[in-house]
C-alpha positions as CSV (number, residue, x, y, z in Angstrom):
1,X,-70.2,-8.4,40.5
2,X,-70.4,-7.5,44.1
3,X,-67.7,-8.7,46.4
4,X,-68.5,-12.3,48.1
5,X,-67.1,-11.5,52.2
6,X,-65.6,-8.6,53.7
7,X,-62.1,-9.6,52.5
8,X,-62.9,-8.5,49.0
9,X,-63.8,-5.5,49.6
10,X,-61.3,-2.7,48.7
11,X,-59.7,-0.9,51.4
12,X,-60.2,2.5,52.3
13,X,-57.0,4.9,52.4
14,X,-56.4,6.4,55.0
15,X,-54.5,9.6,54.9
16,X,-52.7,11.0,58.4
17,X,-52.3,14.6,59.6
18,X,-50.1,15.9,62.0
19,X,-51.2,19.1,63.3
20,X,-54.4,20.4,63.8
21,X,-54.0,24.2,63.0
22,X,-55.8,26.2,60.3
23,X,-53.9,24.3,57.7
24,X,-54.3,20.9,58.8
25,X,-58.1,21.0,59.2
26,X,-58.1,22.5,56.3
27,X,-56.8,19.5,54.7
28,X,-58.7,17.4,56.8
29,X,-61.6,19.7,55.4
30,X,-61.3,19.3,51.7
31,X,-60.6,15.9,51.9
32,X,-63.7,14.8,53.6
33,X,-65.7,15.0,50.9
34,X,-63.9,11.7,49.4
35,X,-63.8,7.9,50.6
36,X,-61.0,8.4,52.7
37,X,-60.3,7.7,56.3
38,X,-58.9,10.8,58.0
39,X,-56.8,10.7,61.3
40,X,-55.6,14.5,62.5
41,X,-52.9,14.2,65.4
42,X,-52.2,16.9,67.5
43,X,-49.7,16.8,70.5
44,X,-51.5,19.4,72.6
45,X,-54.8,19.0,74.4
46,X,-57.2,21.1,72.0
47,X,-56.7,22.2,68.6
48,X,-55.6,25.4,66.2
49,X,-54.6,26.9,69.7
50,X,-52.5,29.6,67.9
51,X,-55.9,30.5,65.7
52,X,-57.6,31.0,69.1
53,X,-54.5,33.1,70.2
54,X,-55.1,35.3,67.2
55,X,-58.4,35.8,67.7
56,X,-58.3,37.2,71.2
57,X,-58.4,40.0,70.0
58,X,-60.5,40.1,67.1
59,X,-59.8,37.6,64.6
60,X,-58.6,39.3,60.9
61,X,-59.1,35.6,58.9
62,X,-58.0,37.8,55.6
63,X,-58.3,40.7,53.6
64,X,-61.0,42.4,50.6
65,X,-58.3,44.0,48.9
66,X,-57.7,42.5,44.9
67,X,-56.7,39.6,44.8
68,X,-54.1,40.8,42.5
69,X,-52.6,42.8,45.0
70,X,-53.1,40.4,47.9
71,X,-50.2,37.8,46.9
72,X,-47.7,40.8,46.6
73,X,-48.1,40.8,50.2
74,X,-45.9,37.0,49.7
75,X,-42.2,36.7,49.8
76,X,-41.8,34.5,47.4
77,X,-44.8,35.3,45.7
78,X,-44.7,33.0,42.8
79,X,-45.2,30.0,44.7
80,X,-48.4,30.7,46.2
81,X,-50.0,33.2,43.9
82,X,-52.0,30.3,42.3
83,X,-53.1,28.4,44.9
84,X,-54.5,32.1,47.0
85,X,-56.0,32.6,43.9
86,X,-58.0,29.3,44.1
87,X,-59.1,30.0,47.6
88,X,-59.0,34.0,48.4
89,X,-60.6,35.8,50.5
90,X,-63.9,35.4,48.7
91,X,-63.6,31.5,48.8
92,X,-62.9,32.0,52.8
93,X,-66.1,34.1,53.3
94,X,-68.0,31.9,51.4
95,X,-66.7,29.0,53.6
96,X,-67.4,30.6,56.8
97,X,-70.5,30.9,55.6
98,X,-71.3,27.6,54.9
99,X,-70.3,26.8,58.6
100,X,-73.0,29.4,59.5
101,X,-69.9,32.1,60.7
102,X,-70.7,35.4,59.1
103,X,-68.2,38.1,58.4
104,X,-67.6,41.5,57.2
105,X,-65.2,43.6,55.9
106,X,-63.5,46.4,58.2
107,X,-62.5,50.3,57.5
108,X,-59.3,48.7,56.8
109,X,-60.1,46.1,54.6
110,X,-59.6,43.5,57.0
111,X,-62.0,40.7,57.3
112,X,-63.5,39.4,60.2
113,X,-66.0,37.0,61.8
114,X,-69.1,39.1,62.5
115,X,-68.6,37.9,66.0
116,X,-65.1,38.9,66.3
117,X,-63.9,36.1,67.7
118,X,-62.2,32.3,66.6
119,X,-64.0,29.9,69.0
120,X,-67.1,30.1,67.7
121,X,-65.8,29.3,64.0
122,X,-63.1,26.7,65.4
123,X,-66.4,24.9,66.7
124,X,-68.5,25.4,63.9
125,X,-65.9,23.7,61.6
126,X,-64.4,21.0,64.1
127,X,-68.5,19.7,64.0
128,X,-68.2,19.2,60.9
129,X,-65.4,17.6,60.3
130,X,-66.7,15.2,62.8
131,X,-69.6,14.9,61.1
132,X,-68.0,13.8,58.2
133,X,-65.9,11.3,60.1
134,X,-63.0,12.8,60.8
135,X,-61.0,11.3,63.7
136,X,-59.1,13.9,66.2
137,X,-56.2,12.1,68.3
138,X,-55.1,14.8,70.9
139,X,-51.7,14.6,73.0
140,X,-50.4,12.3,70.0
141,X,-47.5,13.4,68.7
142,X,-45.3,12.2,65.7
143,X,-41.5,11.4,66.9
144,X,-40.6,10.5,63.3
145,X,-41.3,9.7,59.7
146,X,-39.8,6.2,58.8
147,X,-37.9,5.6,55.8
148,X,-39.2,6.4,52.4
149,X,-43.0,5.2,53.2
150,X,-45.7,6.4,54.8
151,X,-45.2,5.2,58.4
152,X,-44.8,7.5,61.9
153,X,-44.2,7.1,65.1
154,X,-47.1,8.3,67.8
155,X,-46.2,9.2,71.4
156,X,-48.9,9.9,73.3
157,X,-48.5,12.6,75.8
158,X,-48.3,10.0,79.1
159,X,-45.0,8.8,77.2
160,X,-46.9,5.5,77.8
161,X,-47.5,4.7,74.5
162,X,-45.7,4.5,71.5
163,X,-46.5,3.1,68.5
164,X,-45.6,3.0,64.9
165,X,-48.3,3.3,61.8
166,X,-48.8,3.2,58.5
167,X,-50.9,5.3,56.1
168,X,-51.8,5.7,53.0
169,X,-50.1,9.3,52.7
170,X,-49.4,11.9,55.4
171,X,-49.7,15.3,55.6
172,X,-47.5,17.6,58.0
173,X,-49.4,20.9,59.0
174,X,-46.9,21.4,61.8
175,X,-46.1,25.0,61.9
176,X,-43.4,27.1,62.4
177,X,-41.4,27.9,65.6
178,X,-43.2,31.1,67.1
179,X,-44.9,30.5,70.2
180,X,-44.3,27.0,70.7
181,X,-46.1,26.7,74.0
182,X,-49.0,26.5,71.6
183,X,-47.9,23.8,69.3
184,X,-45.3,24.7,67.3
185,X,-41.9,23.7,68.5
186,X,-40.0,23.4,65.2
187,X,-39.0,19.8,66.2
188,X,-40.3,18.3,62.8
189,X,-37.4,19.5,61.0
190,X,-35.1,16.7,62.3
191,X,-37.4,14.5,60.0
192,X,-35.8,16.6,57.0
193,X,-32.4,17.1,55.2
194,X,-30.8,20.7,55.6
195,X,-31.1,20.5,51.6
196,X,-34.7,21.2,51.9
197,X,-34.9,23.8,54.6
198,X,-34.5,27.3,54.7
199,X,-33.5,28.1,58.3
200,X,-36.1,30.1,60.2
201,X,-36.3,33.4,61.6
202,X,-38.3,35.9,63.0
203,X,-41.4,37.7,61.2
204,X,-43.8,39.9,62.2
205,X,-41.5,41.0,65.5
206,X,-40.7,44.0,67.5
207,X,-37.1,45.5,67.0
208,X,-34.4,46.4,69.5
209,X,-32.2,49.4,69.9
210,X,-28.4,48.7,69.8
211,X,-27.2,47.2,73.1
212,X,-25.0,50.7,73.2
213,X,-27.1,52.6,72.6
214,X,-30.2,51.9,75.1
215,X,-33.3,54.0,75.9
216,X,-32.3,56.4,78.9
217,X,-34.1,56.5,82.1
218,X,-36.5,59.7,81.1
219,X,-38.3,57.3,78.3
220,X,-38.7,54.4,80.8
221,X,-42.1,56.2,82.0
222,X,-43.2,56.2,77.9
223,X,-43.3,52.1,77.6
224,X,-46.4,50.8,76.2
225,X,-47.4,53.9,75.0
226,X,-48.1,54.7,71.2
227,X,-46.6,57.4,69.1
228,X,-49.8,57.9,67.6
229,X,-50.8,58.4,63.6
230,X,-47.1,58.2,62.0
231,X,-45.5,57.9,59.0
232,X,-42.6,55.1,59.0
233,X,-40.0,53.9,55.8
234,X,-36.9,52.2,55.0
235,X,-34.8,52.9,52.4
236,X,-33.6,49.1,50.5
237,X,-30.2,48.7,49.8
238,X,-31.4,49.4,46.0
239,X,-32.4,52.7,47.0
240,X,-36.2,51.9,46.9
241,X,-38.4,53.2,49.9
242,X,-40.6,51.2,52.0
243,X,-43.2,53.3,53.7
244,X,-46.6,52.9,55.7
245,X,-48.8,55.0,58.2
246,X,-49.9,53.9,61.6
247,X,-49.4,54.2,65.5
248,X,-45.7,52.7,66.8
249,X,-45.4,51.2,70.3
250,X,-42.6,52.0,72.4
251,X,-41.0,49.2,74.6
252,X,-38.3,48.6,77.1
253,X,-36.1,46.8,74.2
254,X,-37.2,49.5,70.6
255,X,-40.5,49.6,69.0
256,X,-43.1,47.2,68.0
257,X,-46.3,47.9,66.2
258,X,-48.4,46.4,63.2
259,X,-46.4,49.5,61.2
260,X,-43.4,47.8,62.8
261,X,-43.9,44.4,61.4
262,X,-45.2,45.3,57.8
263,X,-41.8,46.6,57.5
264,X,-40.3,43.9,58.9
265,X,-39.6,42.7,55.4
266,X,-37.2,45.6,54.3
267,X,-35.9,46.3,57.7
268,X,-34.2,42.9,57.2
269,X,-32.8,43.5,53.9
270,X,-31.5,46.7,55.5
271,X,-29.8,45.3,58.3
272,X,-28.3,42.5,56.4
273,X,-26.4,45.0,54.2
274,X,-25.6,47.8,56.1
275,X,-25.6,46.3,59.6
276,X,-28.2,48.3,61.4
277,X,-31.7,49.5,60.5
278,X,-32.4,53.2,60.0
279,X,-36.5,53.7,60.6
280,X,-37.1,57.2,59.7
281,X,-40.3,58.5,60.9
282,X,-42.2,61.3,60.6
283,X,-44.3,62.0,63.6
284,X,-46.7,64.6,61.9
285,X,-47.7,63.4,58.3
286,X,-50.8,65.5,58.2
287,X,-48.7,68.9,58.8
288,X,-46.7,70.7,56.0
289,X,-42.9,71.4,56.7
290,X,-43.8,75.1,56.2
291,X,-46.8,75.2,58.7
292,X,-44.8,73.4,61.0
293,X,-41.7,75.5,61.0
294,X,-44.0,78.9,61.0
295,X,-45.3,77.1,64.4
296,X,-41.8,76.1,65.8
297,X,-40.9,80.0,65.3
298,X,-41.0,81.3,68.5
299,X,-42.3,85.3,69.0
300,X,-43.4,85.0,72.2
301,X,-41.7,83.8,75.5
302,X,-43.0,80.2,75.9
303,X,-41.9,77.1,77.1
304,X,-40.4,74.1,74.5
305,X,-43.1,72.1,75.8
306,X,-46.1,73.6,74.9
307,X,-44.3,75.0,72.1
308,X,-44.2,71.9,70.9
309,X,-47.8,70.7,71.9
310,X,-48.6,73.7,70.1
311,X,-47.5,72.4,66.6
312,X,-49.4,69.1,67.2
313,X,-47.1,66.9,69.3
314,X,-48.5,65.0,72.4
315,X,-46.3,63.9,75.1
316,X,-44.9,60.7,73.7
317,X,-44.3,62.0,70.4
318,X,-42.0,65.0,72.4
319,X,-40.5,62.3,75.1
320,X,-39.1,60.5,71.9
321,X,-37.6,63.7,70.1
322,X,-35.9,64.6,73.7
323,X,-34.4,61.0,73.1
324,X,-32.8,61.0,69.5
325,X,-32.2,65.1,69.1
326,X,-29.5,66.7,70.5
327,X,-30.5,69.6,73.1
328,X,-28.4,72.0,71.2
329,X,-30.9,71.3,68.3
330,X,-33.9,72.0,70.6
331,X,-34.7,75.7,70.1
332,X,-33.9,75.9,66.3
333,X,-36.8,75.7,64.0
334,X,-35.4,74.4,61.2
335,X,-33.3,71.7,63.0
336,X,-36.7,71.0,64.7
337,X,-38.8,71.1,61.9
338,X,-36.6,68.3,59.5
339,X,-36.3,66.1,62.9
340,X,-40.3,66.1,63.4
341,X,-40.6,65.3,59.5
342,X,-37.7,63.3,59.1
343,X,-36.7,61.7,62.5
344,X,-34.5,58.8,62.0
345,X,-34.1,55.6,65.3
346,X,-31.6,53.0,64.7
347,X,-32.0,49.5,65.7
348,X,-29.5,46.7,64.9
349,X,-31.9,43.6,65.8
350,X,-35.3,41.9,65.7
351,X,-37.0,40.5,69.3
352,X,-36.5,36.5,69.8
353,X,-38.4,34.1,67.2
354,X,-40.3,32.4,69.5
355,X,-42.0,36.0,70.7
356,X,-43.2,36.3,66.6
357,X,-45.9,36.3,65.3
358,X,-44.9,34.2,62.3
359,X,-41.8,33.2,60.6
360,X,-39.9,32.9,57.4
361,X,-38.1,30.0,56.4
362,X,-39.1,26.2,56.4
363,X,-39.4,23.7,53.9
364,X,-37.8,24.8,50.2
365,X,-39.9,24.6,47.7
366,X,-37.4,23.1,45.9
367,X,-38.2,20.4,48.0
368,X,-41.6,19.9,47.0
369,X,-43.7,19.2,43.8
370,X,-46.0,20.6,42.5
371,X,-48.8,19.0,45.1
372,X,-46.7,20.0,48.0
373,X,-45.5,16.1,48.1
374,X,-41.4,15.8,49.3
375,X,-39.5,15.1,46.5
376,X,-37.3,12.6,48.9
377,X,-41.1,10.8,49.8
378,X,-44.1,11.3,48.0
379,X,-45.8,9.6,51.0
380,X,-45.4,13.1,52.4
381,X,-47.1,16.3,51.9
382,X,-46.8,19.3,53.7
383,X,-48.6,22.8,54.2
384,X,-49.0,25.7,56.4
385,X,-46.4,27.9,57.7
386,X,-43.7,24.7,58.0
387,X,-43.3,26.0,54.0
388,X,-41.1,28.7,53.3
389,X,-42.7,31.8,52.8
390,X,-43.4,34.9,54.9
391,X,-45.9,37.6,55.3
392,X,-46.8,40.7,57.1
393,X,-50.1,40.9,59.4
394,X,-53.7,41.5,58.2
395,X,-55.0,38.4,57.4
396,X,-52.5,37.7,54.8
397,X,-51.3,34.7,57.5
398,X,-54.0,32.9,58.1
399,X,-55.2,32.8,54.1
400,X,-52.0,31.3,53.1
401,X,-52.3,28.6,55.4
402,X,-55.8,27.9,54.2
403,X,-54.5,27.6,50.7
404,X,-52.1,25.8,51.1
405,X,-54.1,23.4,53.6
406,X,-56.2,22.8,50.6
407,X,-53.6,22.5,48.1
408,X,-51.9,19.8,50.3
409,X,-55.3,17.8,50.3
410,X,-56.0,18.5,46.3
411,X,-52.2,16.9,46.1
412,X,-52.9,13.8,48.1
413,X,-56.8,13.5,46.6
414,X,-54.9,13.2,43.3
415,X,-51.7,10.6,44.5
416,X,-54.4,8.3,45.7
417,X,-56.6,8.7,43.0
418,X,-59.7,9.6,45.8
419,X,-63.2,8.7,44.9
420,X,-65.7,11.6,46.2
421,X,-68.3,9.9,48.8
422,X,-71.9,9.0,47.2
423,X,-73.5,11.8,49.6
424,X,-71.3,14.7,49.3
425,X,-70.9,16.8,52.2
426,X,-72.0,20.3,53.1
């Protein structure tokens, strides 16, 4: 029997989303294709300003390599192994796609959007959510979650207005603390127990030489420049060797690179048990020790430099060994030959968290069930990089928070029992 007036008919849940990064629309995404109302808040003036950030330069959304090796890339791994299974970087081509965004895969493996750039898919997608009914609320913010319920206050930018709501569930997408002139301030965790948070820190971050033990003046004229093509490793406190190839930035403060942040992970370990961090580089991987010392031999009167620029060093690559090699060392092949192959910096800290690209730490996921609910309110769901996990560069960022975006919304399609919409969307 069909309902008699308006007042009989059911009411519509309506689920709230703080934060519109990649994870929150993603939420806001899979659940549109249910009989839900969906409000995203975000306290800035645009959204996913971060996602824009990152794609400045190109924007690497994930990476082709097996799925099987991709969530090694996770610390912990466990947690989110099933859920970047559900939605790799297959699913993520496929749902570019679908917003009419094509990709392809680079020399590196890295994926990215055909046009290199996030705006384009950051409209693409924010259309259709509209489309679809999704409701955007800019320079809202949430001051606090209420009591075991679903209810938060909204401040609106102006500080005119403040008011207190209630929904159906909510779902925090509210980041991390890196660069929180774009959104992510951290401030959320007041809203949380210590119990279920794992204190932040840096990821993804340049590191600094020891306040003792500064760059002199002669490198000064080297910053910004890239030791070009090296190998880098660390040596874990269990003995095990972390290694990768790449070009190394030099800075005013240490080093900081791509190279630099995927061995963020063991650098970290490192300094946490010995106190320092030892990178040990070798600044000509393609050349065998024996060809190098047979070119480091010197029969002929010639000068260190182009001695040196003879066996395949450029200028940055030589500033750097005048730095860390004693001069007594200079003229000796065989001293110069291990400290070319086997040249080791020490650092003793990691730049600022809020100049990271991501962070570790968050929420525990201890704290959460299996649907990324709180345990202390299963009003609340929560996804993105707020959780506690950490990554290295390369895509591997951006495709966790899309999975876990959309394991957030799977969790709250499922609390509410959701009915999908009669027309199903695009």
């Amino acid at each position: 029997m069909m309902p008699n007036n308006q007042a009989d008919l059911p009411k519509t849940p309506t689920v709230a989303i703080i934060g519109a990064g990649p994870a929150g629309l993603m939420v806001a995404d899979y659940l549109r294709q249910f009989d839900v109302t969906i409000e995203v808040f975000e306290q800035k003036p645009s959204p996913a300003r971060k996602l824009l950030m990152a794609g400045k330069s190109g924007l690497n959304i994930s990476h082709a390599e097996p799925v099987d090796t991709f969530v090694t890339r996770y610390q912990p791994n466990d947690w989110l192994t099933p859920h970047i299974e559900d939605f790799n970087a297959a699913h993520i081509r496929d749902f570019m796609t679908r917003l009419g965004v094509e990709s392809f895969v680079g020399s590196t493996g890295r994926i990215f959007p055909t046009m290199m750039k996030a705006s384009p898919l950051l409209r693409a997608w924010l259309q259709a959510l509209q489309q679809d009914g999704v409701a955007f609320f800019y320079r809202h913010s949430c001051d606090n979650i209420e009591g075991k319920q679903a209810t938060f206050s909204v401040v609106h930018e102006s500080g005119n207005l403040t008011v207190s709501q209630s929904f159906d569930a909510i779902v925090l997408a509210t980041g991390a603390m890196s660069w929180s002139r774009l959104g992510s301030d951290g401030k959320w965790q007041a809203w949380l127990s210590d119990t279920e948070l794992t204190p932040f820190y840096a990821s993804n971050v340049g590191i600094c030489r020891p306040l003792s033990q500064p760059w002199s003046a002669h490198l000064h004229r080297d910053f910004g420049k890239a030791l070009k093509r090296v190998k880098a490793q660390v040596t874990l406190p269990d003995g095990k060797i972390e290694q990768g190839f790449g070009d190394i930035i030099l800075t005013q403060y240490g080093m900081e690179s791509g190279l630099i942040y995927r061995l963020n992970r063991a650098m970290r370990e490192q300094l946490n048990h010995t106190g320092k961090v030892s990178l040990q580089l070798d600044l000509l991987p393609d050349v065998a020790d024996e060809k190098l010392l047979s070119s480091l031999k010197n029969p002929k009167k010639q000068s260190l430099a182009n001695l040196w620029r003879k066996a395949g060093l450029d200028p940055v690559k030589i500033a750097l060994l005048r730095e860390i090699v004693a001069k007594t060392h200079w003229h000796d092949a065989n001293k110069m030959t291990k400290a070319i192959k086997q040249l080791t910096v020490e650092f003793d800290s990691f730049r600022p968290i809020e100049e990271a690209i991501s962070c570790g730490g968050g929420v525990k996921r201890t704290a959460l069930t299996e649907d990324f609910a709180l345990k202390s309110n299963p009003y609340v769901f929560c996804c993105g990089e707020m959780l506690d996990w950490d990554a290295p560069t390369g895509g591997y960022l951006l495709t966790a928070c899309f999975a876990t975006g959309r394991a957030a919304g799977q969790g709250v399609a499922q609390f509410l029992a959701l009915s999908k919409k009669l027309t199903q969307c695009t």
